[in-house]
C-alpha positions as CSV (number, residue, x, y, z in Angstrom):
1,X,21.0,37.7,-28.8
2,X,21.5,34.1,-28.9
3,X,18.3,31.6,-29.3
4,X,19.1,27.8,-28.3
5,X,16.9,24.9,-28.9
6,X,18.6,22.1,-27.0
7,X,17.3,19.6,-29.8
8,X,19.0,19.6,-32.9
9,X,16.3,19.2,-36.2
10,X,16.1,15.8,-37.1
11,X,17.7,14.3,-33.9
12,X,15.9,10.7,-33.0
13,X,16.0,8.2,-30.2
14,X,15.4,11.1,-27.7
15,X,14.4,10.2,-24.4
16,X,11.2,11.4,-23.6
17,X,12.5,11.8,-19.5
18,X,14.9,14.5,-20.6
19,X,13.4,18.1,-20.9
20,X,12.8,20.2,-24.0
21,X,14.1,23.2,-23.3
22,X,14.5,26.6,-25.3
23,X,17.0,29.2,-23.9
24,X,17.5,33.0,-25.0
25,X,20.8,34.9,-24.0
26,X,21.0,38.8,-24.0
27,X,16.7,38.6,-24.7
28,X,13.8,37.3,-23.5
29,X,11.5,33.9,-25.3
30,X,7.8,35.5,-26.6
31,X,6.5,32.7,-28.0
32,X,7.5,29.1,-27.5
33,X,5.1,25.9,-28.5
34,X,6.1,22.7,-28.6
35,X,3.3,20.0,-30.6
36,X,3.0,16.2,-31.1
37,X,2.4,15.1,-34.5
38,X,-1.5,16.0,-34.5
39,X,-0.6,19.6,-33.6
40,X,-1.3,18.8,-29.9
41,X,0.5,21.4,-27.5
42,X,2.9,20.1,-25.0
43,X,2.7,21.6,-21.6
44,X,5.6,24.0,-20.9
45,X,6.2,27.0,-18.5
46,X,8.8,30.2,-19.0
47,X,11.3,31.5,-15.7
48,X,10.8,34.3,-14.2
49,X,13.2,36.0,-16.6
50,X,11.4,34.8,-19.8
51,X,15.0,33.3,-20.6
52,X,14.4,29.6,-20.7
53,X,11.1,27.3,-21.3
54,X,10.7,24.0,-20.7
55,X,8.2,21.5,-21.0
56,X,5.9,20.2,-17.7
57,X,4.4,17.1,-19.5
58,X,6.0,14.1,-20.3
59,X,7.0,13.1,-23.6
60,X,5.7,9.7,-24.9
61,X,7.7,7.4,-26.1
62,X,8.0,6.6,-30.2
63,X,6.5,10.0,-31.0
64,X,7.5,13.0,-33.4
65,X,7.7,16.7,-31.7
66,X,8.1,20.3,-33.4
67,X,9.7,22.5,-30.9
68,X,9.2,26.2,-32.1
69,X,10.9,29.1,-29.9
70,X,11.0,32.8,-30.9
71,X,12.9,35.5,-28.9
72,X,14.0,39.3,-28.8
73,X,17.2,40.8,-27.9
74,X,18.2,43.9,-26.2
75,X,18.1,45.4,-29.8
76,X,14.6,44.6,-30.3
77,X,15.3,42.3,-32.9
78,X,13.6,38.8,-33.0
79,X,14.7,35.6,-34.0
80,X,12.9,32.6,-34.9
81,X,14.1,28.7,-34.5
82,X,12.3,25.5,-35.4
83,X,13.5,21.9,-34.4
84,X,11.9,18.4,-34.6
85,X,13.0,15.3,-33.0
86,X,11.7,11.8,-32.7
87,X,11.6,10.1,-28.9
88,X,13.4,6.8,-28.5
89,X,11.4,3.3,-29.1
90,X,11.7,0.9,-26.2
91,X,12.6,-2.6,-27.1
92,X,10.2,-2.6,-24.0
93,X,9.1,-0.9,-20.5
94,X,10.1,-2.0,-17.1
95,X,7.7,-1.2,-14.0
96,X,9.4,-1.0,-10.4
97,X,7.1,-2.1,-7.8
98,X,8.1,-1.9,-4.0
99,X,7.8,-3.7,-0.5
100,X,6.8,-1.5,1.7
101,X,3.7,-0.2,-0.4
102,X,2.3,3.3,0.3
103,X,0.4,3.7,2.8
104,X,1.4,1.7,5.2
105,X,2.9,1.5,8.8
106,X,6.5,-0.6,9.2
107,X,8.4,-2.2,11.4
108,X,12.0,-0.8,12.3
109,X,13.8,-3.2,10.5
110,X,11.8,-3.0,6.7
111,X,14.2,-2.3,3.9
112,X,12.8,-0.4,1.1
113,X,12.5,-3.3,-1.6
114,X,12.5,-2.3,-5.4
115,X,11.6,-5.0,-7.8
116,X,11.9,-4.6,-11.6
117,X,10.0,-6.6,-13.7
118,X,12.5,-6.8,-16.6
119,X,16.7,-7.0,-16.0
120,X,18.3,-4.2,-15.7
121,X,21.8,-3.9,-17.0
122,X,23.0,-0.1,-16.1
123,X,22.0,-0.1,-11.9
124,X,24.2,2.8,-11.4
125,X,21.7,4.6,-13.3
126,X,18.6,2.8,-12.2
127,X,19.5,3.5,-8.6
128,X,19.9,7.3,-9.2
129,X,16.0,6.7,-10.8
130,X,14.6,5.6,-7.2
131,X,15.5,8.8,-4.6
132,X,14.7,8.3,-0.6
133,X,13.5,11.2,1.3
134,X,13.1,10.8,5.6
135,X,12.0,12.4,8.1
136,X,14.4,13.0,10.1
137,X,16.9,12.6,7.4
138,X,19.0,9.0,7.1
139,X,21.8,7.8,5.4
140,X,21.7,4.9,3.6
141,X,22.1,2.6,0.6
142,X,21.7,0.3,-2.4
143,X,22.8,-3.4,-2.7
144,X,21.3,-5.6,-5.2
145,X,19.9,-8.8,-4.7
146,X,19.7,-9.9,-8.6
147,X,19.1,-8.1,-11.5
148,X,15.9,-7.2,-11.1
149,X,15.8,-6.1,-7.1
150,X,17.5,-3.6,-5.0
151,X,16.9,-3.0,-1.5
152,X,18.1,0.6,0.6
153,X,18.7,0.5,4.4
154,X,20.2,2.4,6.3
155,X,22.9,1.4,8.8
156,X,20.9,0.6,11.4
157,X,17.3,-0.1,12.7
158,X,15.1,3.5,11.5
159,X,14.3,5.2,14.3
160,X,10.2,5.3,14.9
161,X,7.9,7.5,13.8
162,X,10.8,8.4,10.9
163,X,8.5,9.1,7.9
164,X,9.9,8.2,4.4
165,X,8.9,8.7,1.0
166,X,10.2,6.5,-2.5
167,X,10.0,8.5,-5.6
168,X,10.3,6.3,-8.4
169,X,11.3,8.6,-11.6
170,X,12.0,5.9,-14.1
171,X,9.8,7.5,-17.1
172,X,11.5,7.8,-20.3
173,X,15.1,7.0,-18.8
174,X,17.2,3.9,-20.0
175,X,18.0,0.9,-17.2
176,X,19.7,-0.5,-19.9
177,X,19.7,-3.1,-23.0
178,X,16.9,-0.7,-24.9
179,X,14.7,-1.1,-21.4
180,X,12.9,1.9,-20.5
181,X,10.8,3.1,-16.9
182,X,7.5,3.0,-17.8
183,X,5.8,4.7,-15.3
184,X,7.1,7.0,-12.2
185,X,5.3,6.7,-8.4
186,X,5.5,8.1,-5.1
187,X,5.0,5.7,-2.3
188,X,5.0,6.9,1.4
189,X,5.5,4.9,4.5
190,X,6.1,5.3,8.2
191,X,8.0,3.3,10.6
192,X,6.0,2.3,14.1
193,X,7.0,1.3,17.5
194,X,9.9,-0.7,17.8
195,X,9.2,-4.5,18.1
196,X,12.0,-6.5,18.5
197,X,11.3,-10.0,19.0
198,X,14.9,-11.8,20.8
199,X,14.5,-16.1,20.5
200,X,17.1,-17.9,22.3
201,X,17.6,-21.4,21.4
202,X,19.2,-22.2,24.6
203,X,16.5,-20.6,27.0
204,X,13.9,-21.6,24.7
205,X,12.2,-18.4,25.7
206,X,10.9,-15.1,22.9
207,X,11.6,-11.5,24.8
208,X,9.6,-9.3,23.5
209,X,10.6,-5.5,23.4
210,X,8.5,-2.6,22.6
211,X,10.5,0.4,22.2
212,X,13.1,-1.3,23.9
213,X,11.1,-2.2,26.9
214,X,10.5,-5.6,27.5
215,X,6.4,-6.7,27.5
216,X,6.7,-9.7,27.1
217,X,8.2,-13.3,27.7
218,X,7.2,-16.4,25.7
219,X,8.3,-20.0,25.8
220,X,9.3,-21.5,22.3
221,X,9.9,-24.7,20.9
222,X,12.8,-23.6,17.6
223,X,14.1,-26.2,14.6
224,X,15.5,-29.7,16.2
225,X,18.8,-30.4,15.7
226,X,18.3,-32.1,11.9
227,X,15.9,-29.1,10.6
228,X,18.1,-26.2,13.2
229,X,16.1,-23.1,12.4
230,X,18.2,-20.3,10.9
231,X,20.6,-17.9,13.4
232,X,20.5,-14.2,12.7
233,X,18.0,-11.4,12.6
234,X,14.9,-11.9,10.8
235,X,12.2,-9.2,9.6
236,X,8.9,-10.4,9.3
237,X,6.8,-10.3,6.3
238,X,2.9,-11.6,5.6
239,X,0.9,-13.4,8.4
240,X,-1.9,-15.7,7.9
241,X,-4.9,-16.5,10.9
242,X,-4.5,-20.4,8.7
243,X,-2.7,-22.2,6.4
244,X,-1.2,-24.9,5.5
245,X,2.6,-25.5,6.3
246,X,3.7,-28.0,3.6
247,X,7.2,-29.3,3.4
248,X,6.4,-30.2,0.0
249,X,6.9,-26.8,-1.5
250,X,10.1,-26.5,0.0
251,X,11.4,-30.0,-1.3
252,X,10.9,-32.1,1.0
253,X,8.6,-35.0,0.2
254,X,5.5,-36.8,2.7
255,X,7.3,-39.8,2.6
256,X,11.4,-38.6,3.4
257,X,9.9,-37.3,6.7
258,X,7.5,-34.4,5.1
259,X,4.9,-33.0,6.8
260,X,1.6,-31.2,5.2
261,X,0.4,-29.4,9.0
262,X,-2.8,-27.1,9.3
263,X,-1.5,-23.9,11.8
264,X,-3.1,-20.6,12.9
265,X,-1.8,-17.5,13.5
266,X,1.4,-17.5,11.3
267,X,3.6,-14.8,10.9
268,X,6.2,-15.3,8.6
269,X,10.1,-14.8,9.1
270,X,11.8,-15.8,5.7
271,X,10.7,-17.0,2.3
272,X,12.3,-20.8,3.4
273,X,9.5,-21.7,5.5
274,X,10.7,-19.9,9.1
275,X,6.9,-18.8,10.8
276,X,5.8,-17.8,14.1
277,X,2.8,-20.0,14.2
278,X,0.2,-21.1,17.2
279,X,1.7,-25.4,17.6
280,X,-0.9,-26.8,20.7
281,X,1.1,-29.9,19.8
282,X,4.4,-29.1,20.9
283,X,3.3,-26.7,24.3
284,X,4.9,-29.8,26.4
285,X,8.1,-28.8,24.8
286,X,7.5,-25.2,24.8
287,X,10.0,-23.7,26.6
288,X,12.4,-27.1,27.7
289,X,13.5,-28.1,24.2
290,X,13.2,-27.8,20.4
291,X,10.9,-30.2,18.5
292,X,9.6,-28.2,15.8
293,X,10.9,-28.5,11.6
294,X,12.6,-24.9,12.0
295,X,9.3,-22.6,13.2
296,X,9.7,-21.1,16.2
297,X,6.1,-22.9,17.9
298,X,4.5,-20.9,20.3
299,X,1.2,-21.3,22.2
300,X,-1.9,-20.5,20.9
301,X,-2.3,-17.6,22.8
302,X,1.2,-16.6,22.0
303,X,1.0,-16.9,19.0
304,X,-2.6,-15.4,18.3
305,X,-0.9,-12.6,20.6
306,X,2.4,-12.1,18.1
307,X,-0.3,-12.4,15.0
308,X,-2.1,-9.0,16.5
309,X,0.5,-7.1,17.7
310,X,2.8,-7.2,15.2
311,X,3.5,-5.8,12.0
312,X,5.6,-6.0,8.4
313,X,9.2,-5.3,9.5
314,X,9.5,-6.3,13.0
315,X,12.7,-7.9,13.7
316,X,13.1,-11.1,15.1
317,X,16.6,-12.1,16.3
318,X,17.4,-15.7,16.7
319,X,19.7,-16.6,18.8
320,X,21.7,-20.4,20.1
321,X,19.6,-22.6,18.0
322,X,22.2,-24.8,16.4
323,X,21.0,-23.5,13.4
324,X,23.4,-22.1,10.0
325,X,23.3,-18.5,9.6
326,X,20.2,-16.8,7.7
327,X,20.7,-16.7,4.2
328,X,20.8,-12.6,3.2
329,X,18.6,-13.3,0.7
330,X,16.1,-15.5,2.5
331,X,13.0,-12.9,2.9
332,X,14.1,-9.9,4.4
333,X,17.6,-11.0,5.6
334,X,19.3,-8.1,4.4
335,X,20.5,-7.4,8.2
336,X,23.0,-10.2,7.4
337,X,25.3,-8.0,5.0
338,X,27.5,-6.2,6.9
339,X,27.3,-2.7,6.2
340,X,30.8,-2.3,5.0
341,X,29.7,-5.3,2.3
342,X,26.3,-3.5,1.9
343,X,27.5,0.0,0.6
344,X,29.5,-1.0,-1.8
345,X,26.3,-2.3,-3.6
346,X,26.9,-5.4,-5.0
347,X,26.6,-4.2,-8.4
């Protein structure tokens, strides 16, 4: 009979995200406890077979552990083994927060967003850390923005009512640089109707299509030719019934031709400024020609309309404006890497 601790006595710098575990060839464990250094137990649970214990509650990090396992063999003999170890001390903990958060309802075009709050210099590992799980099931994968966000996708749009689940397990594992996870989550989401929002520059009209029907047709007014809003396909993100559009905080100053503009209803396409947003202004031009600083103006109604029917992760694809191509990294512009660029991660 052979009695293994998997911890050797004395071993340090253990991370507390790897299980203890105690295995028994040719006999079965009786006894197995594993205590912190107050003589607290440690959760654990024995297979079926009584061959191998491990522990169900986490390790903490920076803490000193007594693992003690005793077994019997075939010959009834027992055997005793005793091993302490010392978890690893963090230079310091990283927590992973997410766009979509749990709970909520998204738009077919949302990528799952992961944001670190310290770098992380080992991705490979850190993506193997955050596992997707659909319903139905979808292929996808990781590309990093920077070194502290990763997005997943899949090829294309997700299919509606797919319902997907993020399980964060970054506890006690090592992103890198003496940076541990500091605490793992489970954040569920589901994908709604399909709203796809197509604005041509050129018609100067917004088709609307809900689950690839078209519900509705509204007249725009897009970027004029110096401020040409953005082509590509947009994903929106955060609306506001007011606020305050202000070229300032994009760089542009009151008196190079700025403009500090109360709007309602604003839905916004990218992090550069690009909204849906109600312009009673600019209805003249609605639909003939574009006036506007790179929004895409809309009526009132419209845009009251677009503010109440819409949600985080409906796509928007702008089309003939004049406009460069949407940044990838402008918001959710993720649906501007190819996919043949995108899997390949941009580690």
């Amino acid at each position: 009979m052979t009695l293994t601790l998997a911890l050797n006595d004395g071993q340090g710098d253990v991370s507390p995200g790897l299980p203890v575990i105690a295995t028994a060839a040719d006999g079965k464990l009786t006894e197995v406890a594993l205590t912190n250094a107050e003589g607290k137990v440690v959760e654990g649970k024995l297979n079926e077979e009584k061959t191998q214990w491990n522990n169900t509650e986490p390790l903490g990090y920076s803490k000193t552990y007594k693992l003690s396992a005793t077994a019997v063999g075939e010959d009834g003999k027992s055997q005793t083994k005793v091993s302490s170890f010392t978890t690893v001390k963090p230079r310091t903990l990283t927590y992973v927060s997410t766009n979509p958060m749990d709970g909520t309802t998204i738009g077919v075009g949302q990528p799952l967003a992961f944001y670190f709050d310290e770098p992380v210099t080992d991705k490979v590992a850190a993506e193997q850390m955050l596992q997707i799980t659909t319903e139905p099931k979808v292929e996808g994968a990781f590309y990093w923005f920077n070194k502290k966000e990763v997005h997943w996708r899949p090829q294309n749009f997700w299919a509606p009512g797919t319902k997907i689940t993020m399980h964060i397990k970054v506890y006690g594992k090592h992103v890198g640089d003496g940076i541990y996870g500091q605490e793992d989550r489970v954040i569920n989401t589901t994908v709604g109707d399909s709203m796809i929002y197509e604005a041509d520059g050129q018609s100067h009209q917004v088709v609307v299509k809900k689950n690839g029907q078209v519900i509705r047709t509204m007249p725009t007014s897009m970027g004029k030719p110096a401020d040409a809003t953005p082509t590509g396909t947009y994903v929106l993100m955060e609306k506001h019934d007011h606020m305050i559009m202000d070229s300032t905080t994009y760089g542009l100053a009151l008196e190079n031709g700025g403009y500090r503009t109360p709007v309602d209803w604003a839905y916004r396409m990218s992090n550069s400024g690009i909204f849906f947003h109600g312009a009673p202004w600019s209805i003249g031009d609605q639909g003939r020609r574009n006036v506007s600083h790179g929004c895409l103006n809309l009526s009132p109604e419209n845009a009251k309309w677009v503010f109440d029917n819409s949600k985080q992760g409906d796509v928007v694809v702008v089309t003939n404006s004049g406009g460069p191509a949407l940044e990838s990294w402008d918001g959710f512009g993720d649906w501007q890497v190819p996919w043949e660029t995108w899997v390949k991660g941009n580690r």
